[in-house]
BAVOVO-293973 format. One record per residue (C-alpha): residue in one letter; x, y, z. Coordinates in Angstrom, 2 decimals. Example, Ala and Ser with C-alpha at 12.3 -4.5 7.8 and 13.67 -1.06 7.14 Angstrom:
REM residues 2
<rec residu="A" px="12.30" py="-4.50" pz="7.80"/>
<rec residu="S" px="13.67" py="-1.06" pz="7.14"/>
REM end
This chain:
REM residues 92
<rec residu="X" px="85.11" py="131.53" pz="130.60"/>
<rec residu="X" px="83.42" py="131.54" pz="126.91"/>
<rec residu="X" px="84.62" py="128.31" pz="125.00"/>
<rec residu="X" px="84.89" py="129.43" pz="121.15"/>
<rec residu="X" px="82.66" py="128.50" pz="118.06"/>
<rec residu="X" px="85.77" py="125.65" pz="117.26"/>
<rec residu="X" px="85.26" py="123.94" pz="120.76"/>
<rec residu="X" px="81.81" py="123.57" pz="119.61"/>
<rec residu="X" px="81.57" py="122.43" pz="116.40"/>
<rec residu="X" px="84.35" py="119.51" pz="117.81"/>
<rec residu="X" px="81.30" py="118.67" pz="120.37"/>
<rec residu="X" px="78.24" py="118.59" pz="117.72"/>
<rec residu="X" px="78.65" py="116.14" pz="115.16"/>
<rec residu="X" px="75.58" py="115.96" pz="112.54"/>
<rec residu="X" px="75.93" py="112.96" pz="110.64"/>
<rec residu="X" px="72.97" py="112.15" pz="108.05"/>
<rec residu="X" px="73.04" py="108.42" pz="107.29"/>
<rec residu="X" px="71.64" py="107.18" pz="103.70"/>
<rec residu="X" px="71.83" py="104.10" pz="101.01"/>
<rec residu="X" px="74.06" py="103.99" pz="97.82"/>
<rec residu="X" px="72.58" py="102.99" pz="94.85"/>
<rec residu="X" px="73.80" py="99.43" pz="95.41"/>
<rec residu="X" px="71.72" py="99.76" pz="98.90"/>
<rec residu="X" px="74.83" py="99.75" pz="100.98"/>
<rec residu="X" px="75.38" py="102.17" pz="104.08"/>
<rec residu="X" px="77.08" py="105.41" pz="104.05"/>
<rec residu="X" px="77.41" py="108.54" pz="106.23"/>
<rec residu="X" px="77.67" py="111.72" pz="105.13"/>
<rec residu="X" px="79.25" py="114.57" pz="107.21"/>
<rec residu="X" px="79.68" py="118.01" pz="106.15"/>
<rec residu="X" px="79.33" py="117.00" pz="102.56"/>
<rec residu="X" px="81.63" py="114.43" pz="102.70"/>
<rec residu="X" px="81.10" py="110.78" pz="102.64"/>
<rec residu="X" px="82.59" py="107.74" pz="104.56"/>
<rec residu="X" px="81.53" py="103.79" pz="104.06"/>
<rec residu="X" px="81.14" py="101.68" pz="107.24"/>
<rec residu="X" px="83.25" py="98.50" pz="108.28"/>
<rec residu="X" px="80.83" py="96.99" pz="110.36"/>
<rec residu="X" px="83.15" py="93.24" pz="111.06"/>
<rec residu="X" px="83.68" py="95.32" pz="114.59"/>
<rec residu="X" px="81.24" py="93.97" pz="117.48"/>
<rec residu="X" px="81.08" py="97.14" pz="119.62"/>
<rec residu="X" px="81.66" py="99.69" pz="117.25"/>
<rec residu="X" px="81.50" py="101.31" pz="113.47"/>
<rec residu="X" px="84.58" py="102.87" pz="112.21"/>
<rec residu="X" px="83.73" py="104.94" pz="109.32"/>
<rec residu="X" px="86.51" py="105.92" pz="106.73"/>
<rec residu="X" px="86.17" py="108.35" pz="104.02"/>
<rec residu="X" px="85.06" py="106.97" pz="100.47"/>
<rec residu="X" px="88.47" py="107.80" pz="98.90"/>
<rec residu="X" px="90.50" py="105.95" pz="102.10"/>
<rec residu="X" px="93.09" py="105.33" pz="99.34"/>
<rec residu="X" px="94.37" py="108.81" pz="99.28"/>
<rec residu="X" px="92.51" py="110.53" pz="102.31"/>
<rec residu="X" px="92.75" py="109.42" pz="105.69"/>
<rec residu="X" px="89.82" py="111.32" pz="107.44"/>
<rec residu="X" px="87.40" py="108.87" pz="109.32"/>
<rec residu="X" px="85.58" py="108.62" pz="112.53"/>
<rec residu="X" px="84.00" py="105.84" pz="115.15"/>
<rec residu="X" px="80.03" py="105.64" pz="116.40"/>
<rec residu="X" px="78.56" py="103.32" pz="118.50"/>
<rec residu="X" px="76.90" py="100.08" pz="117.26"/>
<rec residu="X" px="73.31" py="101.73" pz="117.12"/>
<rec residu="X" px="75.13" py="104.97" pz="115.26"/>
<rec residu="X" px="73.71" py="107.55" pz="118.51"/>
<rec residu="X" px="77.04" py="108.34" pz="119.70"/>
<rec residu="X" px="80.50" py="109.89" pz="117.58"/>
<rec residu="X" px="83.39" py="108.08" pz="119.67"/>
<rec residu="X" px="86.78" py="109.53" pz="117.68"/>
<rec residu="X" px="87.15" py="111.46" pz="114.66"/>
<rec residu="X" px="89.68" py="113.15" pz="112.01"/>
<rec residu="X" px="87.39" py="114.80" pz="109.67"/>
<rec residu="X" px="90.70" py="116.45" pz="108.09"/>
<rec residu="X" px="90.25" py="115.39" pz="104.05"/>
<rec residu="X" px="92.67" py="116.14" pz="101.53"/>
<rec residu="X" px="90.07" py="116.83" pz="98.77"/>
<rec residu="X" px="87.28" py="118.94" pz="98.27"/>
<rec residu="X" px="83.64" py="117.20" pz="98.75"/>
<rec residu="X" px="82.01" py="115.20" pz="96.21"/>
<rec residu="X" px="79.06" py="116.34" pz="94.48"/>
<rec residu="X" px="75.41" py="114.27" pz="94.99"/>
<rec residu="X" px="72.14" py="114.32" pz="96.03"/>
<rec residu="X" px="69.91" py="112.02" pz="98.44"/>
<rec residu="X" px="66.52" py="111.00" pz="96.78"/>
<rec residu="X" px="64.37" py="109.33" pz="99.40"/>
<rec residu="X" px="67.28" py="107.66" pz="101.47"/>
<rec residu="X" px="69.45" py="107.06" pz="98.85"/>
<rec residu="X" px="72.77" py="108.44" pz="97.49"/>
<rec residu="X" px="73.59" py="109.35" pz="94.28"/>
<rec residu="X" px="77.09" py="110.50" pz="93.20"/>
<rec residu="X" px="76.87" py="113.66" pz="90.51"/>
<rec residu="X" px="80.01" py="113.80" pz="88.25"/>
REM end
C-alpha cells in the first residue's frame, strides 16, 4: 500500500536555522519563523514569532537533529525576509 504525498511531507521536516539581527536563534520552516526557548534541559520547543496570536510551534532535540512534535498550522500568511550569510533580516 502507497502512503500519499501528505504522509510524507508529515515525515520530512526541513528546518534551516539562522541569526536575527540582534544575533539570537531562530528557525525557519516553510517560510515561517519560530524563536527558541532553550530554559528546557532535554529539549527545544520552538514557537512561532507571532505566539501572541498564532499558536503553531514544534520540539527538536537539544543538538536540533531530530523534529520531536509539531503544529505547523499558522493563522497568518509568512513574513517576508531574507538570510545574508547566517543572518535574518525581516522585509516590511
Amino acid at each position: 500500500m502507497r502512503r500519499g504525498d501528505d504522509y510524507l511531507k508529515k515525515l520530512i521536516v526541513v528546518v534551516t536555522f539562522a541569526v536575527n539581527q540582534n544575533q539570537k536563534n531562530i528557525a525557519i520552516v516553510d517560510g515561517y519563523c519560530f524563536y527558541p526557548d532553550e530554559r528546557h534541559s532535554n529539549s527545544i520547543p520552538w514557537h512561532c514569532t507571532r505566539s501572541k496570536t498564532c499558536k503553531a510551534r514544534f520540539t527538536t532535540s537539544k543538538d536540533k537533529t531530530t523534529v520531536r512534535k509539531s503544529n505547523f498550522t499558522h493563522t497568518h500568511p509568512p513574513p517576508r525576509f531574507l538570510i545574508n550569510n547566517g543572518v535574518y533580516y525581516r522585509l516590511s
